[in-house]
C-alpha positions as CSV (number, residue, x, y, z in Angstrom):
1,X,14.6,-8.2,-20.5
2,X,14.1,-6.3,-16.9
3,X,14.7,-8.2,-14.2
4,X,12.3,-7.6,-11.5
5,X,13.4,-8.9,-7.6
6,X,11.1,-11.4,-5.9
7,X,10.1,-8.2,-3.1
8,X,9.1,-5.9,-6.1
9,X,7.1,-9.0,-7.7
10,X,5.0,-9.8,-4.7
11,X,4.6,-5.4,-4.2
12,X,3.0,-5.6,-7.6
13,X,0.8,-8.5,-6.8
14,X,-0.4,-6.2,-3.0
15,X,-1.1,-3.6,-4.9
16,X,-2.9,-5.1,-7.9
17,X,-5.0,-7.1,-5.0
18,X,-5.6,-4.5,-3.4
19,X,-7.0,-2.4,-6.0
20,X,-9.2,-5.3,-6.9
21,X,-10.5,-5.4,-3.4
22,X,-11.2,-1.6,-3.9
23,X,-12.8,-1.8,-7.0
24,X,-14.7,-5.4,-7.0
25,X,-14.5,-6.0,-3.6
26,X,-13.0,-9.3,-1.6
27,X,-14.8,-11.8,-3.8
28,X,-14.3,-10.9,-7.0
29,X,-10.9,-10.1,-7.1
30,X,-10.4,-13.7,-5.2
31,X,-12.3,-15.4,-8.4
32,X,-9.9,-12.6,-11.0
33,X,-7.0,-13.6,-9.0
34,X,-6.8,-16.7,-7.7
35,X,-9.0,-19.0,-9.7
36,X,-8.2,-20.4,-13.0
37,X,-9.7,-19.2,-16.6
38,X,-12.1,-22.4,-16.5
39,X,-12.5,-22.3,-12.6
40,X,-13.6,-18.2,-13.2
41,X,-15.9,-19.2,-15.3
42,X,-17.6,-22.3,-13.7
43,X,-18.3,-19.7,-10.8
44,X,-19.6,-17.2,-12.5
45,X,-22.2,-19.5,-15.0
46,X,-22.8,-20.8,-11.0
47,X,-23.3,-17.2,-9.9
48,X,-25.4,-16.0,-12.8
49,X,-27.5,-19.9,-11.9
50,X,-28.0,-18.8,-8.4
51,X,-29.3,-15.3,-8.6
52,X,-31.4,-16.2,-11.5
53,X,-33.1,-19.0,-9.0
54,X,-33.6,-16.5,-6.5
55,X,-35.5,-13.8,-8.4
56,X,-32.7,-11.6,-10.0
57,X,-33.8,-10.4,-12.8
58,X,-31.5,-10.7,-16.1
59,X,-29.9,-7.7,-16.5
60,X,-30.0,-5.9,-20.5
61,X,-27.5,-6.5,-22.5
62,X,-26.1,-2.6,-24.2
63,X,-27.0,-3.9,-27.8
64,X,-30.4,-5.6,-26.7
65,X,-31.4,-2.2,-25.1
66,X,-30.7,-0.4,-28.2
67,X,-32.9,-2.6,-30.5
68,X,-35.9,-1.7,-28.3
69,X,-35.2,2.0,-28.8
């Protein structure tokens, strides 16, 4: 097995951060990175609770879209 030094480690984890910052900006990749499975997914059945009591709409589903077609 490769052995990877402790600076090369926490290089990977800037980087990976960093391109989750990038791509899903500060909070998201703060619930990808840093929370649990079960903690990620308390937050985001919280999330999806929160904008749905403020007026979001639902957003279709790819296969639900396709059976109205």
């Amino acid at each position: 097995m490769l052995r990877v030094s402790k600076e090369k480690r926490a290089r990977i984890r800037e980087i990976e951060r960093n391109f989750h910052e990038r791509a899903f900006g500060e909070e998201l990749a703060r619930v990808n990175l840093d929370m649990t499975k079960d903690e990620r997914h308390r937050y985001l059945a919280w999330m999806r609770e929160t904008a749905r009591k403020n007026g979001v709409p639902r957003a279709p589903r790819l296969f639900e879209s396709l059976e109205d077609e």
